[in-house]
matplotlib code that plots the C-alpha trace (Angstrom):
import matplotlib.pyplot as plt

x = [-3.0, -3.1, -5.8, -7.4, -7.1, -10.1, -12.2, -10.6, -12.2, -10.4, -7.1, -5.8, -2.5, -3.3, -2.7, -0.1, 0.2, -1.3, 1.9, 3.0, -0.5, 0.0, 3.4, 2.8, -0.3, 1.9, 4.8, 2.6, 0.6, 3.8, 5.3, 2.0, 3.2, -0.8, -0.8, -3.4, -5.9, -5.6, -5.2, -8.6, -10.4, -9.1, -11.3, -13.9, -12.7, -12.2, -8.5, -8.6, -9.6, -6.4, -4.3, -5.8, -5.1, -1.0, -1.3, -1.8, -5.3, -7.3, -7.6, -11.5, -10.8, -13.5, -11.0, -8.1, -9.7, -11.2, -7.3, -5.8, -8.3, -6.8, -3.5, -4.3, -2.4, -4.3, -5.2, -2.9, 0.0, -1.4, -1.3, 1.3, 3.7, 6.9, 8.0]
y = [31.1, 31.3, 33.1, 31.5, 34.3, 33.1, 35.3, 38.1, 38.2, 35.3, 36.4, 33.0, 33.4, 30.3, 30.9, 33.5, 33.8, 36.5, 37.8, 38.5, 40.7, 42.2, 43.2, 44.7, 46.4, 48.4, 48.9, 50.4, 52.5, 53.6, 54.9, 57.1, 59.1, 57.2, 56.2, 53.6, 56.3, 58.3, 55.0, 54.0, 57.8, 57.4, 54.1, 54.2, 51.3, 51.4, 51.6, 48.0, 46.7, 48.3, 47.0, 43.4, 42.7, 44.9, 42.3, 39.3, 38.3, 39.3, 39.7, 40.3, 40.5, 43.4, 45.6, 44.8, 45.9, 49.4, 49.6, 49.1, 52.1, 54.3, 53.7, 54.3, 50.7, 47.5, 45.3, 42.8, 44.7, 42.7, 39.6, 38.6, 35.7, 36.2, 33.6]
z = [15.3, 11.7, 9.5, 6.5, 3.7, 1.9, 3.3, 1.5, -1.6, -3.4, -2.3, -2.7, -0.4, 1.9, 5.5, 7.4, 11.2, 12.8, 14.3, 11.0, 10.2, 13.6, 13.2, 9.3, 10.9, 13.9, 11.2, 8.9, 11.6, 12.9, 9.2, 9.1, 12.0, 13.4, 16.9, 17.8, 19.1, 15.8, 13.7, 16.1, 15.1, 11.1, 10.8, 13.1, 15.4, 19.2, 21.1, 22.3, 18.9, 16.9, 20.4, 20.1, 16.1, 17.0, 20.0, 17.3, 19.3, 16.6, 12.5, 11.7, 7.6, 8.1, 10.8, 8.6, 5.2, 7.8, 8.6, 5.2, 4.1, 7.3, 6.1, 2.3, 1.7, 0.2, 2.6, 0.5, 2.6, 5.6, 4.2, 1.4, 2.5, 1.7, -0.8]

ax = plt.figure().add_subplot(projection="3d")
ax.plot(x, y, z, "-o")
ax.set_aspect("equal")
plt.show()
């Protein structure tokens, strides 16, 4: 699965695979000393929703811009391909 990055406000970095989000989202929660139920608590989203985007299942632009603010990181963090 890949997400389209235009629905982040005119981003314009085409497409990345939601492994790669999922993985920047667990290394990111990880180097904030957050586990998922205080990453969860920080941004007002449930357990299973934080599990499913680390899991790759999901990447709602809204839960990833909500984790991004947790983490005091742009949500850009998330999403940059590597060129």
């Amino acid at each position: 699965m890949s997400i389209a990055l235009n629905t982040f406000d005119g981003l314009g970095l085409g497409a990345i695979s939601s492994g790669t989000v999922a993985s920047r989202v667990k290394t990111h929660r990880e180097s904030a000393g957050y586990s998922i139920e205080d990453l969860a608590v920080t941004c007002g989203l449930a357990n299973s929703e934080i599990s499913a985007i680390e899991d790759g299942a999901d990447a709602d632009p809204a839960k990833l811009r909500r984790i991004a603010a947790a983490l005091q990181v742009p949500v850009s963090t998330f999403l940059t391909t590597d060129s």
